[in-house]
N, C-alpha and C positions, 0 to 999 in steps of 0.2 A: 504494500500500500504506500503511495507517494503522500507525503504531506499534507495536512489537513488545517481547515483554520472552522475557528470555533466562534460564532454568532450567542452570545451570551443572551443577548437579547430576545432574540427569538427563538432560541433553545434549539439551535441548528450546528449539524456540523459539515462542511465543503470538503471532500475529499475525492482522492482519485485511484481506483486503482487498477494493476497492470493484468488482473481475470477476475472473472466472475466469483466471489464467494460470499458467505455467511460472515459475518461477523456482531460482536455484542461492545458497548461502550459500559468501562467499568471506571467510575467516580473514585478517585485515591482521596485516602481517609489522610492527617498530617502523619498516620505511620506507614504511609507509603503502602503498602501489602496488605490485600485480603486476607486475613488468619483461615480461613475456610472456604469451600465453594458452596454457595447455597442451595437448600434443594429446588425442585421446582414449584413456582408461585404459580397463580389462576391463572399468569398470563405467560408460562412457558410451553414448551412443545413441537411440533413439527410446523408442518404447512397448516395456516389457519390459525396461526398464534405468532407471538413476540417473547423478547425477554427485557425485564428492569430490574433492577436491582431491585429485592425484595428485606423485607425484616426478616429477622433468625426467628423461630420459633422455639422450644424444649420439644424435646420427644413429650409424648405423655404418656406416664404409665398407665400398665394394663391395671384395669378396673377392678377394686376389691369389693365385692359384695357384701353385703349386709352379713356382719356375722352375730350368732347367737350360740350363749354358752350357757349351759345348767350347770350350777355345781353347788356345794355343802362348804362353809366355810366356819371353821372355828373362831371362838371370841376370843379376842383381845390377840390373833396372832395374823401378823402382816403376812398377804397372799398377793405373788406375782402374778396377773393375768394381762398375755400379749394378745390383742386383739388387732388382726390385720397388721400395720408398719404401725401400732404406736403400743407402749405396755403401761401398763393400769397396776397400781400398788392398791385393793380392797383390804381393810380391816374392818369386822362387825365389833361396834364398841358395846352393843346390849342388846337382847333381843327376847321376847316372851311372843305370845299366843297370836297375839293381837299387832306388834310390832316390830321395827328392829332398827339402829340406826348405826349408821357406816360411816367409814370415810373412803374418800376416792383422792388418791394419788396421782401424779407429781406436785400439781396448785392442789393443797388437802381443800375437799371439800364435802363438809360433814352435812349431813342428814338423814330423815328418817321416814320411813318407810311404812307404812300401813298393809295390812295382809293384803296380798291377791291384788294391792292397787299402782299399777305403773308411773314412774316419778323421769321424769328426765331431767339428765343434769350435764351442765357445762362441766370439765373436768380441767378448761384452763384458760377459763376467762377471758376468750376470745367474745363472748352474747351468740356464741350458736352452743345449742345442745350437742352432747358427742355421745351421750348414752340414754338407753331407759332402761331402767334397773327396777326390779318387781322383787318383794319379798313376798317367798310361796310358803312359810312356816319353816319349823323347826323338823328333823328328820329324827329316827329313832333313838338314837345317840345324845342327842341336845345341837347336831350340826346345824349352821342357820342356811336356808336353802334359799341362794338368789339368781332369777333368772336376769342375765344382761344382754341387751343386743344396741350394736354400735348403729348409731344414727348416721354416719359419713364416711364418708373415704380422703383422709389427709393427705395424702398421697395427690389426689389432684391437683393440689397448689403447687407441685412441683410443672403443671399443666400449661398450655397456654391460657386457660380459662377454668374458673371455678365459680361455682354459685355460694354463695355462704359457706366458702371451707371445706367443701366436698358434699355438703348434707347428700343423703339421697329423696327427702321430704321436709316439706315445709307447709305453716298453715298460712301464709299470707303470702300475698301477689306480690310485695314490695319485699325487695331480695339485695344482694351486696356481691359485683362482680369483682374478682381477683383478675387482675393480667397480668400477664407475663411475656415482654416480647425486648429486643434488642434492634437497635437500628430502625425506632421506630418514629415516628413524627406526630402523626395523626391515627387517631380509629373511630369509626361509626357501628353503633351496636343497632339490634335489629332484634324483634319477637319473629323476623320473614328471612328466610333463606335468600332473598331477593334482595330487601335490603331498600326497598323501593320506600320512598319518604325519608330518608334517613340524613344525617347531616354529620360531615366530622366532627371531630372535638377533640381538644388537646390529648394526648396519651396523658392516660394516669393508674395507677395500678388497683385502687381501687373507687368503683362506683356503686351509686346506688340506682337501681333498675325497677321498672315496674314490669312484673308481666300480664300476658295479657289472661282475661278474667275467665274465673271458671274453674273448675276442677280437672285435673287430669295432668299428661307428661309436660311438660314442659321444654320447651329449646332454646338457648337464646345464643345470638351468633353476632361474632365481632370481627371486622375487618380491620386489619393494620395495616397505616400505610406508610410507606417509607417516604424520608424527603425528595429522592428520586423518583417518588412514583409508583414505585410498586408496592401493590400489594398482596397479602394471604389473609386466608378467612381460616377461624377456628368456631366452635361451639360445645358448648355443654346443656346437660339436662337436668331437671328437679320435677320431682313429681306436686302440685298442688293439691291440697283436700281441705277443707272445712269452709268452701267456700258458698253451699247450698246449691247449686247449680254447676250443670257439664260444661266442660269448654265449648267451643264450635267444631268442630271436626276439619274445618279448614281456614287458609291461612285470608283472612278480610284484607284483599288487596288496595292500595293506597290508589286513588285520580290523578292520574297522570295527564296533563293538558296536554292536547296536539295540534296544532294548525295542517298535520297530514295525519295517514293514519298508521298508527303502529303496525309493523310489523309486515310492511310492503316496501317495493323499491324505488327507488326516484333516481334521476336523472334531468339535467335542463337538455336543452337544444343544441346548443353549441359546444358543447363536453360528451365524453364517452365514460366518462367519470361516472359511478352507478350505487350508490348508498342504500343503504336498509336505515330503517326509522323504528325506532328501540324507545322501550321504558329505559333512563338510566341507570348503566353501570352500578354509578358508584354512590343513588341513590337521589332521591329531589321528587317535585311535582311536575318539570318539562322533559318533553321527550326530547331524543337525543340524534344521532346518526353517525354511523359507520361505514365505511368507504368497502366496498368487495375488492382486493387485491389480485382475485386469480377467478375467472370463468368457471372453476374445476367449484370453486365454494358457493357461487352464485345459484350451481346445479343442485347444490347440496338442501336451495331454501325454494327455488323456483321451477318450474315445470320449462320455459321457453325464454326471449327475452322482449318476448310480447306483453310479461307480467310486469315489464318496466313501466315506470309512470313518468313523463315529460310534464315539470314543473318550469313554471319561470324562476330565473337568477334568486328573484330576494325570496321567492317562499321556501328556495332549500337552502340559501345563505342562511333565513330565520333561524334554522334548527339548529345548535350547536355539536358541536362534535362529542362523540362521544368518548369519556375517559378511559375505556376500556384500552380502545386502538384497534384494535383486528373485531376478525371475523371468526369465530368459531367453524367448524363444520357444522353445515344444518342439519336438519329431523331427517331427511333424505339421503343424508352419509350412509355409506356401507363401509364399518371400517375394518371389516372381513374377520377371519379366526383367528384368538389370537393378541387381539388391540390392546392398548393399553388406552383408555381412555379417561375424563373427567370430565364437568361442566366449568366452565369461567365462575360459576358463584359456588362453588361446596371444592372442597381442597380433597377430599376423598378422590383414591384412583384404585378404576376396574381392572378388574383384566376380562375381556369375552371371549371367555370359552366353554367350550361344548352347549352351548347354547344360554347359558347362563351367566351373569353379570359375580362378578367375587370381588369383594372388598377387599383390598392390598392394607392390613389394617396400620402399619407402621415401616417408619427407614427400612427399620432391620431386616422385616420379611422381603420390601423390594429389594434391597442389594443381596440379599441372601440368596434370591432365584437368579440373580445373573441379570439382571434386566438395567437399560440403561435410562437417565431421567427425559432424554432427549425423546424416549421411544412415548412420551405420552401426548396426546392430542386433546383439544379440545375439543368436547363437540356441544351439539345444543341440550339441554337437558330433556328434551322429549324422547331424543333417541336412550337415553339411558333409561328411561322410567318405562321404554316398550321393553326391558329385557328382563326375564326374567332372577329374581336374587338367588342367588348360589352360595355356598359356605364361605366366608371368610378366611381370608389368608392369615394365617398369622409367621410372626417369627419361625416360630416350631411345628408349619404345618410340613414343611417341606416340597419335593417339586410336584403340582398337583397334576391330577392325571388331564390327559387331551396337552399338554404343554410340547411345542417340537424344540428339541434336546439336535445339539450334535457335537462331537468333540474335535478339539484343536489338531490341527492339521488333517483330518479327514471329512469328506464332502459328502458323506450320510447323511440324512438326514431321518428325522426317527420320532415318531410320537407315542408320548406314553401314556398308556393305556391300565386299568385294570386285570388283575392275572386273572383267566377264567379259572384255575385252580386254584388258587391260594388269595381267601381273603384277606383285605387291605394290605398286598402288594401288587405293586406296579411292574409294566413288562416292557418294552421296547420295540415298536412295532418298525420297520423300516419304510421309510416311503419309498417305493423304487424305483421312480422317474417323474420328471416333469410335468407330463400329462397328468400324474396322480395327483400330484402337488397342486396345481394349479386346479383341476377339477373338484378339488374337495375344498377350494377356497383361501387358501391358505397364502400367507406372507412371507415371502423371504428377509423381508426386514425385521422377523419377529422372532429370528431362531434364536435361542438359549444355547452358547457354547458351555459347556459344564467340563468338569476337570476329568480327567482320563482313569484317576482312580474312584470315577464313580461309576459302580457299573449295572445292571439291569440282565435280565432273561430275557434272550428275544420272543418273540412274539410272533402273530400270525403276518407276512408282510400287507402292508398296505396296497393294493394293485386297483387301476381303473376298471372299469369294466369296458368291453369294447363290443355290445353289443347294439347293433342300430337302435336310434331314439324313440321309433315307433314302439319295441320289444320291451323298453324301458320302462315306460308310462306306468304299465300296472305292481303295484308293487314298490315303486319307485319311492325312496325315502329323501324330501328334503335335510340340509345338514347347514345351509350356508345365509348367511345375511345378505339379503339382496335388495335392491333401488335404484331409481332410476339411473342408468347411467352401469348399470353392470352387463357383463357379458358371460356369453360361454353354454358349456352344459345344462347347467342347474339352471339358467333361466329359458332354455328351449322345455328343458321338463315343466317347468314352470307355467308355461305358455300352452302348452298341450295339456295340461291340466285344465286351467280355469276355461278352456276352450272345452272339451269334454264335459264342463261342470255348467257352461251355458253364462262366462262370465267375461270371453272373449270371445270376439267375431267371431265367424268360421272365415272370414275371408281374407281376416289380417294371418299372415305367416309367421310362423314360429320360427324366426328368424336368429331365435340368442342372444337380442341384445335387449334392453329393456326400457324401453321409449315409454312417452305419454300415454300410451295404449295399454301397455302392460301395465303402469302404474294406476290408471281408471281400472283398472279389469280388478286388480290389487284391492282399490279400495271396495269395489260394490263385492265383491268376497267376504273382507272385513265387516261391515254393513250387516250381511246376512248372517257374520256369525258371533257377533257381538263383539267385537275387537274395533278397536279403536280405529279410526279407515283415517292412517297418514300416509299409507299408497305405499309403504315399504315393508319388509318379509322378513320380521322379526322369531324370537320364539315363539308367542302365542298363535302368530299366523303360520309357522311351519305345523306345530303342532296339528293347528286346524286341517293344512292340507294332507299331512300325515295320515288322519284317521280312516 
């Protein structure tokens, strides 16, 4: 790259360089040197995303549940009890029929306890409860028998968000957020995943929150944003009760004023420049807009480019731009077997495979598969909520099955499968050529190199089948995600399907590729079988065609 000059002003930078590549601008702190490289923010990923410099977040630990202990404790003798990550000193100082009173250790904090009646008590004068402690009478001996069960999880404040100290319940709607983030500037909190009405506000570590009314789970989600601009969202939960009344069961979206209309594209006259007109990003009452960078994303949200709207100059100058910057992949993405995916507003990343969405639940389990941060995409949140939920990745689940494996220095490739003799182990099926690969959907950007002393039983290999498409049809199992804009095998079966089923012409041809035709055909399928008709060939729609 030759020489650059930098527009302070206008937050531009002029440079030239001698090929085409990728590059990211990284802000020197006065210690010169990033101590880390960060993971990736809402607005990292392949085509269909950017990168800014984001805040650090903490890992957060895995989740300790409510624990409960029965036990018989003697008078006047001090009893250690480790409850989850924190330990509890109990001594019963008296106790008869009717009564019994204690202390709770490390802040002592004495009282007493009436039979069979639950008492909750702070144990360290933070004004959140950490236990309830029930005396259940005296046991044959003179033992005094007390049932305790821990109200929180402390362990979350190590988090990037906590609600009152980890509680897992609370009886009031007015609650006290813990944050925790570094490299941060600003954050907007939110009762909506969306985030829609929302406003910054200096970082502070802690606040006080209202949620919203009713009884039931609770979410509340906090975006941080860096002074360069980028940001990551976190969230946590509390259960509400004692409020008389259920929650709503959905999220009361905020009025977002439009001079266009959400969620279509525009374009003026004299430009080929082509925007999408968006609730915003990063939260408000005015809509916003987003410039399409590449044709390939535009197909991702529209059928043709007939669906474009020609406005004059000042009604799409009106709209400002939107803080996001890019364009996700739209509801119409196929991001094939395999993907590693996420939406721009929820920091969770899928992996899709075997037809099922799996929550990658932390760092550790995604570097631990081999997978790199680069390999995740944005896409719109519709397409994730068409897939169906699959088990959770954890750390320690290891490599799960349907993942394609191959080792260093050899051009194998191999998908593991479950053993049909030996339950919960996995087997290695080979894929044995191109045609197989590519007709069962599959990614070559998505293979998992794994180290050489990890090894597997093989399996049955994987092989196309190569009988004409006509032979096909009955019997024929969809396997792959499909939309407009895909090609091949699986979408001629496809196509002779809904045709047979009286949902495609007879006079359009099952040509393999998957035009506005097949997309229509797609939806009135959907339509008649109760699935949501976004014109794309998700789980519930293979399923359907399955039957």
């Amino acid at each position: 790259m030759l020489p650059s000059s930098v527009d302070t002003t206008n937050n531009t930078i002029t440079c030239q360089t001698t090929h085409f590549s990728t590059f990211g601008v990284l802000a020197a702190t006065s210690g010169g040197v990033s101590e880390s490289s960060p993971s990736p923010s809402p607005s990292s990923g392949s085509s269909g995303s950017s990168y800014r410099l984001v805040p650090t977040l903490p890992i957060k630990p895995e989740a300790v549940q409510a624990l409960k202990v029965d036990a018989a404790y003697e008078i006047n003798n001090a009893t250690s009890l480790k409850l989850g990550s924190v330990t509890h000193t109990v001594t019963v100082l008296s106790a008869d029929a009717s009564s019994a009173t204690i202390v709770v250790a490390s802040t002592p904090v004495t009282t007493t306890l009436a039979l069979n009646e639950p008492k909750n008590i702070d144990t360290n004068g933070d004004s959140f409860d950490d236990l309830t402690v029930t005396y259940t009478g005296l046991d044959d001996v003179g033992m005094v028998k007390l049932e305790i069960i821990t109200l929180g999880d402390e362990t979350e404040t190590q988090g990037p968000i906590s609600i009152n100290v980890g509680q897992y319940n609370t009886n009031t709607t007015t609650v006290t957020l813990y944050v925790h983030a570094k490299d941060v500037d600003q954050m907007m909190i939110s009762n909506m995943s969306t985030f829609i009405g929302g406003t910054y506000v200096p970082y502070a570590v802690t606040t006080t929150w209202t949620l919203t009314p009713g009884d039931g789970l609770k979410k509340v989600y906090v975006r941080f944003k860096s002074t360069a601009g980028g940001i990551i969202d976190a969230s946590d939960t509390i259960i509400v009760s004692g409020q008389g009344f259920e929650q709503k069961s959905v999220e009361t979206p905020v009025s977002v004023s439009c001079s266009l209309t959400i969620g279509s594209a525009y374009k003026t006259a004299d430009s080929r420049a082509v925007y999408y007109v968006t609730a915003p990003f990063d939260g408000g009452n005015t809509c916003t807009k987003r410039v399409f960078t590449k044709s390939s994303i535009f197909f991702t949200y529209f059928n043709s480019w007939n669906d474009v709207h020609v406005v004059s100059s000042d009604a799409l100058q009106g709209i400002s731009d939107d803080s996001l910057g890019f364009m996700p992949w739209g509801p119409k993405f196929d991001p094939k077997y395999g993907a590693l995916v996420k939406s721009v507003s929820d920091p969770k990343v899928y992996l899709l495979i075997e037809g099922k969405k799996r929550w990658i639940d932390s760092e550790a389990a995604f570097t631990n598969l081999g997978y790199l941060w680069n390999w995740i995409e944005d896409v719109h949140q519709d397409l994730i909520n068409a897939v169906s939920d699959g088990d959770d990745i954890t750390k320690d689940t290891g490599y799960p099955s349907g993942l394609l494996v191959k080792y260093a220095g050899n051009s194998n490739v191999y998908m593991l499968a479950p053993s049909q003799t030996q339950t919960g182990t996995l087997v290695r099926r080979h894929i044995k050529d191109m045609q197989t690969f590519n007709v069962l959907g599959y990614r070559w950007d998505r293979i998992v190199t794994i180290p050489n002393t990890t090894t597997f039983t093989d399996g049955e290999e994987l092989v196309s089948t190569t009988e004409p498409a006509a032979q096909q049809t009955i019997g024929y199992t969809f396997i792959s995600n499909l939309s407009s804009g895909s090609s091949g095998k699986e979408v001629t079966q496809l196509q002779m399907k809904l045709k047979a089923l009286g949902y495609l012409a007879e006079d359009i041809d099952a040509t393999g590729y998957y035009g506005s035709a097949t997309t229509d055909a797609v939806k009135k399928f959907q339509t008649a079988k109760g699935i949501q008709s976004l014109g794309i060939v998700g789980p519930k729609t293979r399923s359907a065609l399955n039957e």
